[in-house]
C-alpha positions in Angstrom: 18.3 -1.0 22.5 15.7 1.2 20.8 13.6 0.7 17.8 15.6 2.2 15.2 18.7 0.0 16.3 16.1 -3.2 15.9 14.5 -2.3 12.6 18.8 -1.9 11.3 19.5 -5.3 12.8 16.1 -6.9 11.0 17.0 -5.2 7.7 20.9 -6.2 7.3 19.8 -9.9 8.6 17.6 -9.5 5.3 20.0 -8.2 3.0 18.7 -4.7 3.2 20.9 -1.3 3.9 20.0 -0.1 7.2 18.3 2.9 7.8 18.7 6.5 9.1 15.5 7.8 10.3 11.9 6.3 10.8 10.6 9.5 9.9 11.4 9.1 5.9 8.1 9.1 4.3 9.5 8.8 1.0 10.9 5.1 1.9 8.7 2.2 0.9 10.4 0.2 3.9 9.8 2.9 6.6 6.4 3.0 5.4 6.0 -0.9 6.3 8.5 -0.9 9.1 6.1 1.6 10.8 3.2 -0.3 10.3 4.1 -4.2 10.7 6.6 -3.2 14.0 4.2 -2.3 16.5 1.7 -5.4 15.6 4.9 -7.8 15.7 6.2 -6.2 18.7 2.9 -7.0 20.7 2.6 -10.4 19.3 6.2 -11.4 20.3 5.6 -9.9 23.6 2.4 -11.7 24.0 4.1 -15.4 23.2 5.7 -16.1 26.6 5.4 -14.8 30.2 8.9 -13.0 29.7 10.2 -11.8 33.0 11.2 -8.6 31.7 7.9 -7.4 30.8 5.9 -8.6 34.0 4.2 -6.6 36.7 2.2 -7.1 39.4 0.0 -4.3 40.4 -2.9 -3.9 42.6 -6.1 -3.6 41.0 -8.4 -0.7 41.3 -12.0 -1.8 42.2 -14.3 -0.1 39.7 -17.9 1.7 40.7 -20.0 0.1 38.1 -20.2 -4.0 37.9 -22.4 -5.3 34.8 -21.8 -8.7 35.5 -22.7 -8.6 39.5 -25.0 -11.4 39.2 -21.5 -13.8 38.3 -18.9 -11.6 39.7 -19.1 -9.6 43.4 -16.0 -7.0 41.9 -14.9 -5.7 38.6 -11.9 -4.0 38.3 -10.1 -1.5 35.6 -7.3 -3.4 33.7 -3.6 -0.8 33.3 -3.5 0.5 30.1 -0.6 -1.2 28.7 -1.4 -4.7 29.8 -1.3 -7.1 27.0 -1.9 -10.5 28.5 -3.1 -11.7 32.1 -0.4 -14.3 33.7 -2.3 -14.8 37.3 -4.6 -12.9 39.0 -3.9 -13.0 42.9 -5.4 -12.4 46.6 -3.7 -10.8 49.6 -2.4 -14.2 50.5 -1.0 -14.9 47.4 -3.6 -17.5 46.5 -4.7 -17.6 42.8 -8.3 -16.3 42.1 -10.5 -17.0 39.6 -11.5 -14.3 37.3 -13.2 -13.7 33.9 -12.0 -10.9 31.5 -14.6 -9.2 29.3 -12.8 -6.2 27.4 -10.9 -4.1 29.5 -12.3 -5.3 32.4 -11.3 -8.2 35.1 -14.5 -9.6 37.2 -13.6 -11.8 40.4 -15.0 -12.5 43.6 -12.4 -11.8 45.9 -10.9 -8.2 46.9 -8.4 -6.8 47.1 -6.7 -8.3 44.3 -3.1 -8.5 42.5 -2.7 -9.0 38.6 0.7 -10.2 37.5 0.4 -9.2 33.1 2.9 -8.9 30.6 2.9 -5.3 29.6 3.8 -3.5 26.8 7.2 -2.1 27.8 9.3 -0.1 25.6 12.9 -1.8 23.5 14.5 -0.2 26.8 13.3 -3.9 29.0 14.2 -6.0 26.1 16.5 -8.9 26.5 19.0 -10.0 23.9 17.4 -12.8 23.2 14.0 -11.5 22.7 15.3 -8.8 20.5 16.6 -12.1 17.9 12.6 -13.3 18.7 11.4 -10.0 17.4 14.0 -9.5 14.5 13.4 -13.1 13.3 9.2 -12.3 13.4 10.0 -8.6 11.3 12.2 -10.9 9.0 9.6 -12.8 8.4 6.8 -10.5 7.8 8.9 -7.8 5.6 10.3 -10.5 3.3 6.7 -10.8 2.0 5.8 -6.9 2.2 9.3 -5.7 0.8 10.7 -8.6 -0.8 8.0 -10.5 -1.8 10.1 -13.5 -1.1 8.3 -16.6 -0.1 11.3 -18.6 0.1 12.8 -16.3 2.4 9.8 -15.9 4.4 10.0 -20.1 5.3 13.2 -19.6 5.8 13.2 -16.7 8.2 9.7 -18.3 9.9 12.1 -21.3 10.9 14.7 -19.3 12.4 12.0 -17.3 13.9 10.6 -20.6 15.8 13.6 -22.0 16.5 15.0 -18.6 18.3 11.2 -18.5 20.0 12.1 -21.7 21.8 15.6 -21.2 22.8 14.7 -17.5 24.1 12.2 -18.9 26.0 14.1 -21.6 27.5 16.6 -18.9 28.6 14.0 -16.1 30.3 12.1 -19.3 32.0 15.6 -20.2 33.9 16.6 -16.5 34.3 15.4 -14.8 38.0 13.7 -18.0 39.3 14.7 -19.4 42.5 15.9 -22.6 41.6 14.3 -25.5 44.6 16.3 -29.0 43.6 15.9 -31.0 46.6 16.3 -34.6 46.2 15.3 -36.1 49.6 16.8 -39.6 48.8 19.8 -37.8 48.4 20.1 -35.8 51.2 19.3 -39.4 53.2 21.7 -40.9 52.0 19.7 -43.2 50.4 
């Protein structure tokens, strides 16, 4: 899905024509799609581990360390990370780290950092697209509308989509380990 495709979804949800072109700077609602999208698209991205925009990625050890009294290592953080979900050792064993700006400090190397990144509406799920179009909803019913009732309403489909879309991408691609020993023992 791409951008264009999830601004026309958002709008006709509201009520609003859809749009040709997020070029038009003669349209009051391009103006604020343009702006409030890529905040809300972070945000949304930033609520939930979602499996979609993970990656684990070895982490480049950087020359300089101000903070070598704490830390042995700092290491450069990717470019389009937006939130750490573990930081990891050779053997797969959690480290502990502490994140100052754009950099990651730690005493262990090498190390592996699983993040949500900031992919592009190509990774997107279904369901997160309705998380995302529910959090526009919300935020251009006050810029464009200046609707307040429709903001409450569209702020309670927004959570209630948040917690179903989360539900789903937290069962999808996990192994699932149900082993009930009393069970299996006949017991």
């Amino acid at each position: 899905m791409h951008k264009l495709d999830i601004v026309n979804v958002t709008l006709t949800t509201m009520g609003l024509d859809p749009i040709v072109s997020l070029d038009d700077a003669n349209s009051n609602i391009v103006k604020f799609v343009n702006v409030i999208y890529p905040f809300d698209k972070k945000f949304c991205l930033a609520l939930h581990n979602w499996n979609f925009a993970q990656f684990r990625k070895k982490l480049n050890q950087l020359a300089e360390n101000e903070q070598s009294d704490k830390w042995q290592y700092a290491y450069g953080e990717p470019s389009d990370i937006l939130k750490i979900v573990s930081l990891r050792d050779s053997l797969d064993n959690f480290v502990d780290y502490e994140e100052m700006g754009n950099v990651i400090y730690a005493n262990k190397n090498p190390v592996y950092l699983t993040y949500i990144a900031d992919v592009s509406e190509n990774y997107f799920t279904e369901y997160f697209v309705e998380v995302l179009k529910y959090k526009l909803a919300c935020d251009l019913s006050v810029s464009v509308l200046r609707d307040f009732n429709a903001y409450k309403n569209f702020y309670e489909l927004y959570q209630i989509t948040l917690k179903t879309a989360r539900g789903l991408d937290s069962a999808r691609g996990k192994v699932n380990k149900r082993y009930n020993t009393l069970w299996l023992e006949g017991l």
